[in-house]
N, C-alpha and C positions, 0 to 999 in steps of 0.2 A: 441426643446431641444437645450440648450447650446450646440455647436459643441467641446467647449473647454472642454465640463466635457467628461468623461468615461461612458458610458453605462453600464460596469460591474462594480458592487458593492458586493465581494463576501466572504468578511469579516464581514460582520453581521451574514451573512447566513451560514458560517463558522464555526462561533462562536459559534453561535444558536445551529448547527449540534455537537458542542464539547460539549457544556451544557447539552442537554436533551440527549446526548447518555451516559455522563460520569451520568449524575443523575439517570439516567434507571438503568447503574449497578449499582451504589451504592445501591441503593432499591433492587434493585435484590437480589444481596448477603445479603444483611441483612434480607429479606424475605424469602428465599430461591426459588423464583420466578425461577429459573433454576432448581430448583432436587436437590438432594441429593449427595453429596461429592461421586463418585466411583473411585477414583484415576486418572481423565484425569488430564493429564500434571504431573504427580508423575515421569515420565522420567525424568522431564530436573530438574532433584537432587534436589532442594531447601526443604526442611521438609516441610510439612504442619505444620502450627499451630493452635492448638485449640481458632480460632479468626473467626471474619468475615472474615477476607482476608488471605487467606489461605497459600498464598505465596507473603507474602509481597515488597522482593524484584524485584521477576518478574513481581509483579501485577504493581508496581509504575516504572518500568522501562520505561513499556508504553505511558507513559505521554510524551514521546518523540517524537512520532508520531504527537500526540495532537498537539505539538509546532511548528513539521516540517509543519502539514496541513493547521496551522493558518499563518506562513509564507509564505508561497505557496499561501496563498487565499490573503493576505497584498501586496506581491509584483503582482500578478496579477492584482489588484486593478489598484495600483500605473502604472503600464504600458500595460496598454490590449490595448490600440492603437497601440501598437510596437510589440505585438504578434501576431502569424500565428492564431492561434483558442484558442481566449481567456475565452470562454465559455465554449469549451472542457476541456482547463486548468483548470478553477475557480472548474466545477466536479472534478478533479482529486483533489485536496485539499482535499475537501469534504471526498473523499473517503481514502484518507492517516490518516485523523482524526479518520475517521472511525477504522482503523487498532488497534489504543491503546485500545477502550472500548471494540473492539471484544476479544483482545487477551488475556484483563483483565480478560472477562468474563470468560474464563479457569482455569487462574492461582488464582482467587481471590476465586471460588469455586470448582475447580478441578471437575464439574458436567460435564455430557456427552454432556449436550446441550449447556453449556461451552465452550464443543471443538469442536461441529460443527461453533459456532461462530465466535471462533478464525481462523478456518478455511475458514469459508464462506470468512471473513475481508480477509484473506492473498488473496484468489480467487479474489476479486471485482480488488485490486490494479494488480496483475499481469494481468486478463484480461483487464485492461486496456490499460497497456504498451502494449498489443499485439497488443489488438483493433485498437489503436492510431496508432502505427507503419505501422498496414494493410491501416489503414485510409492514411496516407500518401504517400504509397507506389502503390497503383492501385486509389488513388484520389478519394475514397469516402468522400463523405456528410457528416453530423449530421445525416441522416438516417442511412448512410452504417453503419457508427461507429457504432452507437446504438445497429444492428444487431448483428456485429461481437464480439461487446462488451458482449450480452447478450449469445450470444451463447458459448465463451469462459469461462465464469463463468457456466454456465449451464452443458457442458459437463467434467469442472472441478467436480463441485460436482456430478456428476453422475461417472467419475470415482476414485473420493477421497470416496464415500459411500461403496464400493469394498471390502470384507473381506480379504483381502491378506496382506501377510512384503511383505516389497519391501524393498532390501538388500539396507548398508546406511541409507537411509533417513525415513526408519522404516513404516510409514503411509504411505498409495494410494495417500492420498490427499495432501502430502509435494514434491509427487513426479510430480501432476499433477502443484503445483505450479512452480515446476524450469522447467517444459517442455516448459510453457508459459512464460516464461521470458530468456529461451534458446530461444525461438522462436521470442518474440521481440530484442534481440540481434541481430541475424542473419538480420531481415528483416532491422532494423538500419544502420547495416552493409551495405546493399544493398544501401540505401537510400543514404549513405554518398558516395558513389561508382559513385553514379547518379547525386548526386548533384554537380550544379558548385560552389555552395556558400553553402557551408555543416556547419553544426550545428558546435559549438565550443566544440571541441573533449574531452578539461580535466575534463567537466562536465559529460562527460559519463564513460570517464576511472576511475575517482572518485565513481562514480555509482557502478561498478564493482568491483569493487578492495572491496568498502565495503563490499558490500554482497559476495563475494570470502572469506575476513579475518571474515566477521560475519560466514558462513558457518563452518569458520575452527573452529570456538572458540566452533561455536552449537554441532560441533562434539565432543570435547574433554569436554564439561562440563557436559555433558550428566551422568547419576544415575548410569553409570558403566563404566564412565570417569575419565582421570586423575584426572582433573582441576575441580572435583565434589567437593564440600565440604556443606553439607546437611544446616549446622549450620551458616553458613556463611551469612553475609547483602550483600558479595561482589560475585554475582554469573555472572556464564558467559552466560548463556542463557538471565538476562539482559543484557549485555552487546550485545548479538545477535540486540536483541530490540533495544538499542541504533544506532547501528550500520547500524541496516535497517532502519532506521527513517533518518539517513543523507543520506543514499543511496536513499532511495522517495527523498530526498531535492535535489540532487544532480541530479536528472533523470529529475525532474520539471526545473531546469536550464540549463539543456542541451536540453529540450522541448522549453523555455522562451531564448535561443542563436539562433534559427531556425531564420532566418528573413522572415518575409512576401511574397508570392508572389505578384508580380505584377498586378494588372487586367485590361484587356484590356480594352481601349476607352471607348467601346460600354458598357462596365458593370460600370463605373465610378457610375453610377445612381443607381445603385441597392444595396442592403445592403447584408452584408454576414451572410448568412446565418448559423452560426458558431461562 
């Protein structure tokens, strides 16, 4: 192997993942391959229309995802010899892409299976930030990750399928989402506490501040919120969308500011396994 090319190529694969996921739904909703319209996502105010895409605004919002994932997987590309775990990265793209065709699938059909999807998508990226953060924080593998990764999404959907409100943030499963991304905050926290050469901070405080001002706007746009207006191209639950699509971007470049650790001598010969 050229030592001068990259070994991660994670922009076809990327792409690939943006294609056949964005082509699934469109087949989807025009088959009705998810069910029958029951009013999932009739909360976040936008009117259904008698169309395939039921909520056009919030359905094409999501395409902002799409663009952060394909970024995310383009500048990985371009420097994975200058990252800590550029393969853990290049999945995390992957899975940010994933984010828009899940959450489509709600808002374009307002069907039940719909919103386990949109939800499942919100699960995959917050267990990841936790996963990542645990990963770095007690020095797990690609195995450990994997683990903690799977288990964080696992026991999210096990406590988002819960029949309960949960004051605020209405659904089980919007609440098991901010538990996991309170949680990889804190451990962040810890990591930059420990580090002598800590990650570059306005990429994180960006991070938050988005999804804090998207939080605020998902509050107030909501179907018996101010900032609701049914009829409207210009809604704020897109704007939520928008808003959490820079915040993935912005969480990946304060992942992609980490610098490498060092490895001893003795491991100079070995490849990293990550």
């Amino acid at each position: 192997m050229n030592p001068s090319r990259s070994p991660v190529r994670p922009l076809p694969i990327t792409a690939a993942v943006a294609a056949v996921s964005l082509g699934l739904l469109v087949v989807a909703a025009r088959e009705q391959w998810l069910g029958p319209a029951d009013g999932s996502g009739a909360e976040f105010c936008e009117a259904a229309r008698d169309a395939v895409i039921r909520q056009p605004a919030n359905t094409a919002s999501n395409l902002g995802f799409v663009v952060a994932g394909l970024l995310i997987a383009y500048d990985v590309g371009r420097r994975a010899r200058s990252l800590s775990r550029p393969a853990l990265l290049a999945g995390y793209g992957c899975l940010v892409v994933l984010l828009g065709p899940g959450s489509m699938a709600m808002h374009a059909t307002e069907s039940a299976t719909g919103g386990l999807l949109d939800l499942t998508s919100m699960y995959l990226v917050a267990g990841y930030a936790a996963a990542y953060a645990l990963t770095r924080l007690v020095g797990l593998g690609t195995a450990g990750f994997s683990v903690a990764f799977v288990a964080s999404v696992t026991l999210a959907e096990v406590f988002g399928g819960l029949e309960v409100h949960v004051p605020v943030v209405g659904h089980p499963g919007n609440l098991a989402f901010a538990v996991l991304l309170v949680a990889a905050v804190v451990m962040e926290l810890v990591l930059r506490r420990r580090s002598a050469r800590p990650a570059g901070a306005r990429h994180a405080v960006a991070a938050v501040a988005s999804m804090l001002v998207a939080f605020g706007i998902w509050n107030i746009s909501r179907s018996d919120g101010p900032w609701c207006s049914p009829q409207s191209w210009l809604q704020g639950h897109a704007v939520w969308h928008l808003l959490g699509a820079v915040a993935a971007y912005e969480l990946y470049r304060y992942y992609a500011s980490e610098r490498p650790q060092l490895r001893s001598p003795a491991r100079l010969g070995t490849s990293d396994p990550t």
